[in-house]
N, C-alpha and C positions, 0 to 999 in steps of 0.2 A: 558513432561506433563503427560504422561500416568503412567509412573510409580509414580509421587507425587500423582494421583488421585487414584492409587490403593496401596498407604502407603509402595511403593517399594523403601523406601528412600536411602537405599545404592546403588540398580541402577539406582533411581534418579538422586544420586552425580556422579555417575561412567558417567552416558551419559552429566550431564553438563560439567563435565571437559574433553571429549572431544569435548564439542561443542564447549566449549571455547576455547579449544586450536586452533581451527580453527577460532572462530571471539571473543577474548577477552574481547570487549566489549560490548558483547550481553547483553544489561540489564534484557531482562528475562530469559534467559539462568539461569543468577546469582543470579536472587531472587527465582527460584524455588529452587536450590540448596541449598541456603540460606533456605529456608521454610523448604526443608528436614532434612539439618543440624540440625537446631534446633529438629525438630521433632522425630530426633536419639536418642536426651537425653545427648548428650556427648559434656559436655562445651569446649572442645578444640577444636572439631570439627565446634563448630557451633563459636565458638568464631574466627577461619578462615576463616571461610565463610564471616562472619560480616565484618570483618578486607578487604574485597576483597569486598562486595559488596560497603562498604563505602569510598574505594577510586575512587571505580568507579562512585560514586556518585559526588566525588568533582572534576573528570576529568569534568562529564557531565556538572556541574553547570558551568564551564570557557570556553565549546568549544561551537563551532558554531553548525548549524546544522547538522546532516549528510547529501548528499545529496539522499542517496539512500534509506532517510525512510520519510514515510508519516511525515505531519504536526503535522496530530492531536498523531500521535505514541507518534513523538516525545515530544511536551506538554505533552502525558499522563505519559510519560516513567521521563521528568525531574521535575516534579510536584511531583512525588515519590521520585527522588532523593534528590528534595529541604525536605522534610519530613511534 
């Protein structure tokens, strides 16, 4: 988060992809990355991003809850994913 608030958008990307690669689907991991992507200017870039956060969106919308995340997270997190 610290780097998207100081427009540090490629070590933005660089700490989401490894956060993700230790919990893949962190959904805010992946919309801030997402948020940088875009923010880079570079339709391939951000057009990956999209492509990754939106299957993670339709994983979310079929699974159960997690158990190891708040209620209201979760509502807030698949409320986003629904769009």
């Amino acid at each position: 988060m610290y780097y998207l608030r100081q427009n540090q958008h490629r070590q933005a990307i660089a700490a989401g992809e490894k956060l993700l690669a230790l919990h893949p689907d962190d959904f805010d991991a992946l919309w801030r990355a997402k948020k940088s992507a875009d923010a880079l200017g570079d339709p391939s870039v951000a057009t990956l991003w999209k492509e990754r956060l939106l299957a993670l969106c339709e994983r979310m919308v079929l699974a159960v809850p997690p158990k190891n995340l708040d209620a209201a997270t979760w509502a807030a997190n698949l409320e986003l994913a629904r769009g």
